[in-house]
C-alpha positions as CSV (number, residue, x, y, z in Angstrom):
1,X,-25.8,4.8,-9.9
2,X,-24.8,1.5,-8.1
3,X,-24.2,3.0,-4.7
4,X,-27.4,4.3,-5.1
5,X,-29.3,1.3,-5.5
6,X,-27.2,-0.1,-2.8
7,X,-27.9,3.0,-0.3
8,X,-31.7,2.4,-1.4
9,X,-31.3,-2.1,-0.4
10,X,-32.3,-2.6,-4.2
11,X,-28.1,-3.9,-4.9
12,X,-26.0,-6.1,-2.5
13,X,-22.8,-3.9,-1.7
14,X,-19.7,-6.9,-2.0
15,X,-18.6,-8.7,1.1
16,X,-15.4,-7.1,3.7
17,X,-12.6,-8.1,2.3
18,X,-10.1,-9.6,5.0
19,X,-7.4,-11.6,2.8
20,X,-4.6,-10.7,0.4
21,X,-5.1,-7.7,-1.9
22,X,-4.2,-7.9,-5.8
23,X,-1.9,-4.6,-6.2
24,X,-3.4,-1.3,-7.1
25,X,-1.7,1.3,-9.4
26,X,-4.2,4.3,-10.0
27,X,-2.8,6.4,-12.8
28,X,-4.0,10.5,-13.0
29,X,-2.5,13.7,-12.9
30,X,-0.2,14.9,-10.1
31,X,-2.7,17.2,-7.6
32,X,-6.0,15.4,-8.7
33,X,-8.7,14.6,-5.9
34,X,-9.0,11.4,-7.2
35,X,-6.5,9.8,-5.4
36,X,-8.1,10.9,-2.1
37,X,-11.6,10.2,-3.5
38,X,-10.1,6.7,-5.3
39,X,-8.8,5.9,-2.0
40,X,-11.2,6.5,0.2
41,X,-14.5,4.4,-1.6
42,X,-11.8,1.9,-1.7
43,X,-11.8,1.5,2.0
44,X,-14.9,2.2,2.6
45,X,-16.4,-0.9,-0.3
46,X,-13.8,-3.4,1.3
47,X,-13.3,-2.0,4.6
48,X,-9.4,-2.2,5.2
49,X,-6.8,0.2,4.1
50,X,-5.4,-0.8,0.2
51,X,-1.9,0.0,-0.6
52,X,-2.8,2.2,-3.7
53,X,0.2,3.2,-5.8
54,X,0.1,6.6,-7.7
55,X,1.4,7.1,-10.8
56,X,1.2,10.5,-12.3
57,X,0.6,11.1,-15.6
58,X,-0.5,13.7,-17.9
59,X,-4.6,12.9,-18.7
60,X,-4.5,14.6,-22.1
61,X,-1.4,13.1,-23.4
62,X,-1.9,9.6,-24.8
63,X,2.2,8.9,-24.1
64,X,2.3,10.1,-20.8
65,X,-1.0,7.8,-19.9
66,X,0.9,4.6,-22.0
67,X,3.4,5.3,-20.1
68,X,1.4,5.3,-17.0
69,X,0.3,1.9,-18.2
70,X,3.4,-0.2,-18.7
71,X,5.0,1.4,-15.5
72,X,1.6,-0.1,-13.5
73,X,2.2,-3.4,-15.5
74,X,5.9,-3.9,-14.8
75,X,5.4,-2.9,-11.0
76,X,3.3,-6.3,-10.6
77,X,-0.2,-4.2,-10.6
78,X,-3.1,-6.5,-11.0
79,X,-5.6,-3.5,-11.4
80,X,-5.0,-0.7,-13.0
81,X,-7.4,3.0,-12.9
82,X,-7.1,5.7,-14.9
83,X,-8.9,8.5,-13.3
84,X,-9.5,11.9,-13.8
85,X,-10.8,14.2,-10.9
86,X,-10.5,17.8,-9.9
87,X,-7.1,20.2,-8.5
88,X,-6.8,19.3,-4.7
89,X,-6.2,22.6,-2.7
């Protein structure tokens, strides 16, 4: 709903970022588009490439995603996604 608003002018998209990025760990299962999809609004919100690190996990097991969790945490992440998105081909 907020890109549309921003596609229509009604919401400011946030400024290009061109400084240090905080670490990203994006947690979801292994084969899911939403690393592409993840990725890819990523760059094209802050308009430079993020280093994005994937760690795989199993969405409908809650030890696998706590897992998922406290390996992001310990490798320094500062933002942490847990997404769920279709098979890639």
């Amino acid at each position: 709903m907020e890109l549309d608003a921003a596609a229509a002018g009604r919401l400011a998209l946030p400024p290009k970022v061109t400084g240090h990025l905080t670490p990203v760990a994006l947690t979801t299962s292994e084969g899911s588009e939403a690393v592409a999809d993840f990725s890819g609004q990523l760059e094209d919100t802050i308009g430079t490439r993020v280093q994005v690190e994937l760690i795989p996990v199993g969405l409908y097991d809650k030890e696998s995603i706590a897992d998922g969790l406290h390996r992001a945490q310990v490798g320094g992440a500062g933002v942490v996604v847990l997404a769920c998105g279709g098979l890639a081909d």
